[in-house]
C-alpha positions in Angstrom: -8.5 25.5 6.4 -9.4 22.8 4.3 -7.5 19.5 4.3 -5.9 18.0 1.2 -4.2 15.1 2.6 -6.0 11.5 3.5 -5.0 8.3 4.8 -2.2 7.6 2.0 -1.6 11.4 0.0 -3.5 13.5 -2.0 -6.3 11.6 -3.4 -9.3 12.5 -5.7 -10.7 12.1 -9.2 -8.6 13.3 -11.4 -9.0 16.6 -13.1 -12.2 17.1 -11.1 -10.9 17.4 -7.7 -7.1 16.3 -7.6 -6.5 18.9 -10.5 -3.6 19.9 -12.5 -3.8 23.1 -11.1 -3.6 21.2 -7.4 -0.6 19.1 -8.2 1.1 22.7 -9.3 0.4 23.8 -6.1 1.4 20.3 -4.2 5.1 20.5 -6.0 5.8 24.1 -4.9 4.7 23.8 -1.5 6.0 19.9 -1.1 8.9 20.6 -2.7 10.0 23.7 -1.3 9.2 22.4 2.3 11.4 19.2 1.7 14.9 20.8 0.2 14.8 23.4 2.7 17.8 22.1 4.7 19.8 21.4 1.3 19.2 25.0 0.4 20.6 26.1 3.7 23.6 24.2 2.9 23.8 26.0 -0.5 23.3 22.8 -2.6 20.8 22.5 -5.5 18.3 20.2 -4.5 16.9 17.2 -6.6 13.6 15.2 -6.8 12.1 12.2 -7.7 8.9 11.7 -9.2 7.4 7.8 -10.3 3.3 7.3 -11.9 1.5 4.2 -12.0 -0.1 3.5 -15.9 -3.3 5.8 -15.3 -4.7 8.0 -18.2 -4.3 11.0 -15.8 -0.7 10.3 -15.1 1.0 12.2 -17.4 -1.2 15.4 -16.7 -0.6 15.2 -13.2 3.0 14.2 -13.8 3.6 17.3 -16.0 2.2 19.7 -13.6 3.7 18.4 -10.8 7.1 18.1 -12.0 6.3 21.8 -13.2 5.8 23.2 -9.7 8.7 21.6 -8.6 10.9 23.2 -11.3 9.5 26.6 -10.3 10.7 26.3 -6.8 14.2 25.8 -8.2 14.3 22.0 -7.9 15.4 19.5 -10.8 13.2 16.4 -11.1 14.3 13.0 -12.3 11.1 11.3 -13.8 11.4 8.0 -12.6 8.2 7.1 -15.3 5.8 4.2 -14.7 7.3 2.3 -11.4 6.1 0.7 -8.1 5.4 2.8 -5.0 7.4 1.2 -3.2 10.5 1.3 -6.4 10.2 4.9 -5.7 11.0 4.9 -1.5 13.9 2.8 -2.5 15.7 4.7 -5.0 14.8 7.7 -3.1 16.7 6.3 0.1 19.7 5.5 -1.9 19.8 8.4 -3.8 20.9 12.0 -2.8 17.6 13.6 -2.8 15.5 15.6 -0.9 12.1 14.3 -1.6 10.4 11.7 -4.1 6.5 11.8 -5.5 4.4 9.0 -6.9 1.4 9.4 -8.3 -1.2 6.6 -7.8 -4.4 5.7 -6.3 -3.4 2.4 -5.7 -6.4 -0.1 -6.0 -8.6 3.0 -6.9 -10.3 2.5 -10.7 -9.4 4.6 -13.1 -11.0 8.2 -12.7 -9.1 8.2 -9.4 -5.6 9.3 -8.7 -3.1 10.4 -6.1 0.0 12.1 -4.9 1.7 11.0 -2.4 5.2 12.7 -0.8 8.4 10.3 0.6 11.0 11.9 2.0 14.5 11.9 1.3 15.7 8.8 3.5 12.4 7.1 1.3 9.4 7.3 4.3 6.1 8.3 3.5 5.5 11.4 5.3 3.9 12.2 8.9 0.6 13.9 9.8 2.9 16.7 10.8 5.0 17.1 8.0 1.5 16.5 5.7 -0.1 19.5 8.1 3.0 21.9 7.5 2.7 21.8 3.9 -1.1 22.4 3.9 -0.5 25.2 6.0 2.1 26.4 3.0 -0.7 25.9 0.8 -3.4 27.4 2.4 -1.5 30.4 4.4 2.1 31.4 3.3 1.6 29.8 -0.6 2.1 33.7 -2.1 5.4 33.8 -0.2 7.1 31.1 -1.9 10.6 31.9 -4.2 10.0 32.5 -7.4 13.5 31.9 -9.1 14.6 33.1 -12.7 17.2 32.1 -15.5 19.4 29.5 -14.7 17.8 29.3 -11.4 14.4 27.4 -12.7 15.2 23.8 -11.8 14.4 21.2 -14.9 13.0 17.7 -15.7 14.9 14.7 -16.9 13.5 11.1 -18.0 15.5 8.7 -15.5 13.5 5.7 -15.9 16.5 3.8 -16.1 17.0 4.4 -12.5 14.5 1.3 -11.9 17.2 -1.3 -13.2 18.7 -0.7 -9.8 15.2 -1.5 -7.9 15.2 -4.3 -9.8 18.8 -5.5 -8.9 18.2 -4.9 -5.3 15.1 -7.3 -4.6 16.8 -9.9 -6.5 19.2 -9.6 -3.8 16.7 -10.1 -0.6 16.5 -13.5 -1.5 19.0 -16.4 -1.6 17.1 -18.8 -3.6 16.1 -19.6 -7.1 12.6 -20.0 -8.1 13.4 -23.0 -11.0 10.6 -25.9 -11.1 8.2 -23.5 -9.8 5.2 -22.6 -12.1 3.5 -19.4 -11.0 0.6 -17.2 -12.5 1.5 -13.4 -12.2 -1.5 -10.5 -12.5 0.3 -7.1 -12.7 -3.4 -5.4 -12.7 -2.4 -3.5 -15.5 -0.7 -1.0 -13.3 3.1 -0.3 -12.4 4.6 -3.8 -11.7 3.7 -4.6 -15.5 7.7 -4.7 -16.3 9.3 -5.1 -12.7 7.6 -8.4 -11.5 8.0 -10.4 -14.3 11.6 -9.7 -14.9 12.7 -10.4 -11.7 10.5 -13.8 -11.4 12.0 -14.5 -14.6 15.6 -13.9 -13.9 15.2 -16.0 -10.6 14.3 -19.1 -13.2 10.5 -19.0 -12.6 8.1 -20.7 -15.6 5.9 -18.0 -15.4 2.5 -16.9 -17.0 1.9 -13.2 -17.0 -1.4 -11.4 -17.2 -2.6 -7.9 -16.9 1.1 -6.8 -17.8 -0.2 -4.0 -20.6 0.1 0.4 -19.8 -3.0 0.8 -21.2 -3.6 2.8 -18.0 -8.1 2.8 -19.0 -7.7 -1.1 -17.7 -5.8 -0.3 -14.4 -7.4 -2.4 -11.3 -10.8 -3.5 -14.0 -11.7 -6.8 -12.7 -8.0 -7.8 -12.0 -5.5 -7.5 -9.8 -5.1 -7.7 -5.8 -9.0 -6.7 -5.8 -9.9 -9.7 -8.1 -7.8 -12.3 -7.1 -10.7 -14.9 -8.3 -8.7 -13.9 -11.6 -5.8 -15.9 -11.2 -7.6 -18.3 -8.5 -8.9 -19.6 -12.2 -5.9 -19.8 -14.0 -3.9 -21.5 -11.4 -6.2 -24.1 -11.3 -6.3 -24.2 -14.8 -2.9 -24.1 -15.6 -2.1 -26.4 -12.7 0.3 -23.9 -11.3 2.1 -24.1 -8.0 1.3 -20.6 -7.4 -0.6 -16.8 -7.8 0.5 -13.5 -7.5 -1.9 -10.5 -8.0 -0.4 -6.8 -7.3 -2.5 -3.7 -7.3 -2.3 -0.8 -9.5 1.1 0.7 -7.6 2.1 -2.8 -6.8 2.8 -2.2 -3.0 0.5 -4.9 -2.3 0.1 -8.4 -3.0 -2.4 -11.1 -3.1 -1.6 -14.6 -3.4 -3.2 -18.1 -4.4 -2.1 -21.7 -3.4 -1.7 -24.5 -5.7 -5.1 -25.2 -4.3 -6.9 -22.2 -5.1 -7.0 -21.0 -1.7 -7.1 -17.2 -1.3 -4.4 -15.8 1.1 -5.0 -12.3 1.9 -2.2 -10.7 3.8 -2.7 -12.3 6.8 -2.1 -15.4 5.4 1.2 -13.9 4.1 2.0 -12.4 7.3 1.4 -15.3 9.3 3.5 -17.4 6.7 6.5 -14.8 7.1 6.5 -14.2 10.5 6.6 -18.0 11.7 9.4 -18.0 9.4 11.1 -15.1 11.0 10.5 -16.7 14.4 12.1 -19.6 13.3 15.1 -17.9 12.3 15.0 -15.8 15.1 14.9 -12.7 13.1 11.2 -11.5 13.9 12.5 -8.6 15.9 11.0 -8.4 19.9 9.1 -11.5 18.7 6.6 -9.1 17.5 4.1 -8.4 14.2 2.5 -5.2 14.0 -1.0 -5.6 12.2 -4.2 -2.9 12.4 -7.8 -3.6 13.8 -8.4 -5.3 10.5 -6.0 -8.8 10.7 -7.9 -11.2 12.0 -7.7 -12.8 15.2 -6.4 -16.1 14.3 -3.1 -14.2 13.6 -2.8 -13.2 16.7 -3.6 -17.0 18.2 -1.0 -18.3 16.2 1.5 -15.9 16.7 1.0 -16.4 20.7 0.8 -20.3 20.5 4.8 -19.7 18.9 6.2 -17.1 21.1 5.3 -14.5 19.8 3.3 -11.5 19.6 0.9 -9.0 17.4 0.8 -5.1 18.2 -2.4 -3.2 16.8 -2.1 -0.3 15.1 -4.6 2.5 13.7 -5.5 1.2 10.1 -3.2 3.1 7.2 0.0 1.4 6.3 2.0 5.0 7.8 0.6 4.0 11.3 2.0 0.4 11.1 5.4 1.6 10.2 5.5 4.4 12.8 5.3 1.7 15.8 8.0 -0.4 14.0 10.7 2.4 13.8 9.3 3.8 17.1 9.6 -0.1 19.1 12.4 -1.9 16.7 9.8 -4.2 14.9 10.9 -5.4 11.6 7.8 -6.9 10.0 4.6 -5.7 9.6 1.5 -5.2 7.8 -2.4 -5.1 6.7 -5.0 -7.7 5.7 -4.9 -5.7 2.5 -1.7 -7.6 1.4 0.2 -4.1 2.4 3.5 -5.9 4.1 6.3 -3.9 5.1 9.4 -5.5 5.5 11.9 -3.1 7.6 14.9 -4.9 7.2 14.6 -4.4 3.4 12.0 -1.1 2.0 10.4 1.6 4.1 7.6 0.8 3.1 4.7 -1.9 1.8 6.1 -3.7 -1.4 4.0 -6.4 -3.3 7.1 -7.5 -5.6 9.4 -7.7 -2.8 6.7 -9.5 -0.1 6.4 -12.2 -3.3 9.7 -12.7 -3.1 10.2 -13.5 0.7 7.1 -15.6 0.9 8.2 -17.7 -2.5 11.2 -18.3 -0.9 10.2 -19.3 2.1 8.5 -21.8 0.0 10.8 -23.0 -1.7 13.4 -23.5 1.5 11.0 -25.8 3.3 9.7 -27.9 0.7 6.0 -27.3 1.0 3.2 -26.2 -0.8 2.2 -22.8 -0.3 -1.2 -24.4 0.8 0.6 -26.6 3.3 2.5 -23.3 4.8 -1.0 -21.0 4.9 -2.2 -24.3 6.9 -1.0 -23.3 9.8 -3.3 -19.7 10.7 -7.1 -20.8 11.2 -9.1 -18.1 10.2 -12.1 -16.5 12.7 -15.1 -15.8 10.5 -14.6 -12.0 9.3 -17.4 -10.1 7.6 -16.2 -6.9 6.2 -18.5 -4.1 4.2 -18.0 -0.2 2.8 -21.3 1.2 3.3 -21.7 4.4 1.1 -22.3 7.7 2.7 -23.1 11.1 1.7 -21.8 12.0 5.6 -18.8 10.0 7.2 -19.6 12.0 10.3 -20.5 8.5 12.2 -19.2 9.1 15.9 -22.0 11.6 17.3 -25.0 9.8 16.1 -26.5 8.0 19.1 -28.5 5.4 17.4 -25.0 4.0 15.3 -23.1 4.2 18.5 -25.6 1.9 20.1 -25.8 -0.5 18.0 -22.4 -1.0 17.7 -22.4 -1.5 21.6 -25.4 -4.0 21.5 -23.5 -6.0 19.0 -20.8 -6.1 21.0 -22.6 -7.0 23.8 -23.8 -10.0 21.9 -20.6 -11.2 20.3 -18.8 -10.6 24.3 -15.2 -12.4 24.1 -15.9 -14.2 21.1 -15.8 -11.7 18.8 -15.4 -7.5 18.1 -16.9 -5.0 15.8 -14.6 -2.1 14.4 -16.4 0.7 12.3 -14.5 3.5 10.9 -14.7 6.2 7.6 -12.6 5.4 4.7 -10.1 7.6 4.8 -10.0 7.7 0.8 -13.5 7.1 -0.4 -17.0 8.3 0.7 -17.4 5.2 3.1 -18.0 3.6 6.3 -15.9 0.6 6.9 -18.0 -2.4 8.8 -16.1 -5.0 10.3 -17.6 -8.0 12.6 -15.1 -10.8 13.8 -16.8 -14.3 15.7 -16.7 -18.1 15.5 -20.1 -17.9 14.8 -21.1 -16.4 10.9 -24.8 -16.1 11.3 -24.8 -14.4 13.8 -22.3 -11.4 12.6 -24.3 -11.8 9.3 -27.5 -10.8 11.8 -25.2 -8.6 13.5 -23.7 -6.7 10.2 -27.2 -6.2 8.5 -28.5 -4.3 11.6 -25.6 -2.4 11.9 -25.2 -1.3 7.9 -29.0 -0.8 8.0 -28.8 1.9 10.9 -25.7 4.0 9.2 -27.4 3.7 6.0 -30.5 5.5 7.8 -28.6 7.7 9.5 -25.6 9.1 7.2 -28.0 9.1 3.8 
């Protein structure tokens, strides 16, 4: 059997690999799979489905929603929203299932599909695994329903108003006096991010905020945050905010310029959390990729960091498995329990602005406080990301280890959504895991190409 599903959906270049003729397929078997228990209960199910501003969007959207109407299921087209505006208007609505189709930071070419459920979580291995297994083996068997019994498509892009009104209640502050640059990447926070600064009294400047879905993630966004690095200090702003194409991440930029990935953010919003005593179990959950001055400054105020196995689904497993409220990537991917189900660029903006704004600080006064450990971090392209039987890569990951012994650690994995292998050397000393990182890259490249 082959396997459809990656790290975060369905991903692939579009009409090439993630076809129209796929996302058919993806609707039936998704759709049927999620409604099953509605059907039971003789109720006619209902669907969401939301698309970020790519070319390939409406294509993929079309088909889908089509295979999704031939299972008997009406779809509400939610139209060009954030990810994460589509897990929260599927958890408040009565649905069975919501769809966005994205790929994220991806360029253009790329796209995605990725399933929520009805409650608005992104859905597990297993659930990913039983619908593959609908694809691949019982596909043939699916209903086929007739007449009045063929579900249909209605524009609800309205529907994000209420996504809007809900994160402008997660905060209890105003953002007047603040000047603040805003990148929407050219991708789905190009109308939702700059209303709801606005409305909060924000003097914003806006960039990147077009649908022309042939710009999406080109040299802006969270991937080019050296983008509004120069307009703040240009413009003299207090403040930047870059989202990616789906806008469930964020990237921000201090008043000085400073770059704070999302373990700035993190460490910014959990301190805050501590303080209030509202960091649930004292705890951050973070992958192999945050860096390890997170976890010294978490320890040195109580509190604590649990590692997860990189991919935003595995970081929210341990949170609704242990009770953790907050948690995240280096990516700027921040989940924030107590308010979405899952990472939310807009909404992480929000809390950290406001935290801002309550103490009185700059934001590069706030970011202070984590000391970053040196980090070198590299995709090496591959033709083969079948890295962990080849002797000569597993030793000299081990040798480097050796070297860097408790002052450092090495993580290499395969990208889960591109042809990659993912380097990663942490130290307090940089030559050396620049030494370090060329031998390592050097041997993969020899022995994957």
């Amino acid at each position: 059997m082959g396997k459809l599903f990656g790290t975060d959906g369905v991903r692939g270049v579009a009409n090439k690999e993630l076809t129209a003729e796929l996302a058919y397929k993806l609707g039936r078997a998704a759709a049927y799979y999620l409604s099953r228990d509605r059907k039971e209960k003789g109720k006619k199910p209902l669907f969401l489905i939301g698309k970020d501003t790519r070319v390939s969007g409406d294509m993929l959207e079309a088909a889908l929603a089509a295979g999704i109407n031939s299972i008997g299921i009406d779809v509400l087209k939610l139209g060009i929203i954030p990810t994460p505006g589509v897990a929260y208007l599927a958890s408040i609505l009565e649905v069975d299932g919501a769809a966005m189709i994205s790929a994220s930071h991806n360029p253009v070419e790329d796209n995605g599909i990725k399933f929520f459920t009805g409650e608005g979580f992104k859905l597990s291995d297993q659930m990913e695994d039983e619908i593959e297994d609908i694809i691949f083996n019982t596909y043939d068997c699916l209903p086929r329903p007739i007449s009045t019994e063929i579900g249909i498509a209605k524009d609800a892009s309205h529907l994000q108003d209420k996504y809007i009104d809900y994160l402008l209640t997660t905060i209890d502050v105003d953002f007047s006096g603040l000047r603040i640059v805003l990148d929407c990447a050219n991708g789905a926070a190009y109308r939702v991010a700059p209303e709801v600064l606005a409305r909060l009294g924000a003097q914003l400047l806006v960039i990147n905020d077009e649908t022309a879905g042939e710009r999406i993630n080109l040299n802006c966004g969270s991937t080019h945050p050296e983008v509004i690095r120069e307009m703040v200090l240009k413009e003299k702003a207090d403040l930047g905010i870059a989202h990616d194409g789906d806008a469930d991440r964020v990237i921000m930029v201090d008043e000085q310029g400073q770059i704070l990935d999302g373990d700035k953010i993190m460490a910014i919003c959990s301190l805050a959390l501590l303080k209030n005593n509202k960091l649930q179990k004292k705890t951050l959950v973070a992958t192999a990729y945050s860096n390890l001055g997170l976890h010294e400054l978490l320890r040195a105020n109580g509190g604590n960091v649990v590692i997860t196995e990189n991919g935003d689904r595995y970081v929210l497993a341990e949170m609704l498995e242990k009770g953790y409220n907050l948690g995240g990537e280096q990516s700027g991917h921040i989940i924030f329990l107590d308010y979405n189900k899952t990472g939310d660029g807009v909404l992480t903006a929000l809390q950290t602005i406001a935290i801002l704004k309550k103490s009185g600080q700059k934001l590069s006064e706030l970011a202070s406080v984590m000391k970053t450990w040196p980090q070198r971090l590299s995709g090496v392209p591959v033709k083969d990301k079948s890295w962990e039987d080849k002797e000569r890569i597993k030793d000299i990951i081990a040798k480097a280890e050796a070297r860097l012994g408790d002052q450092g650690r090495v993580f290499v994995r395969a990208s889960g959504t591109e042809p990659l292998i993912r380097v990663m050397l942490e130290g307090k000393d940089d030559a050396l895991l620049a030494e370090l990182e060329k031998e390592i890259i050097t041997i993969i490249e020899e022995e994957l190409n």
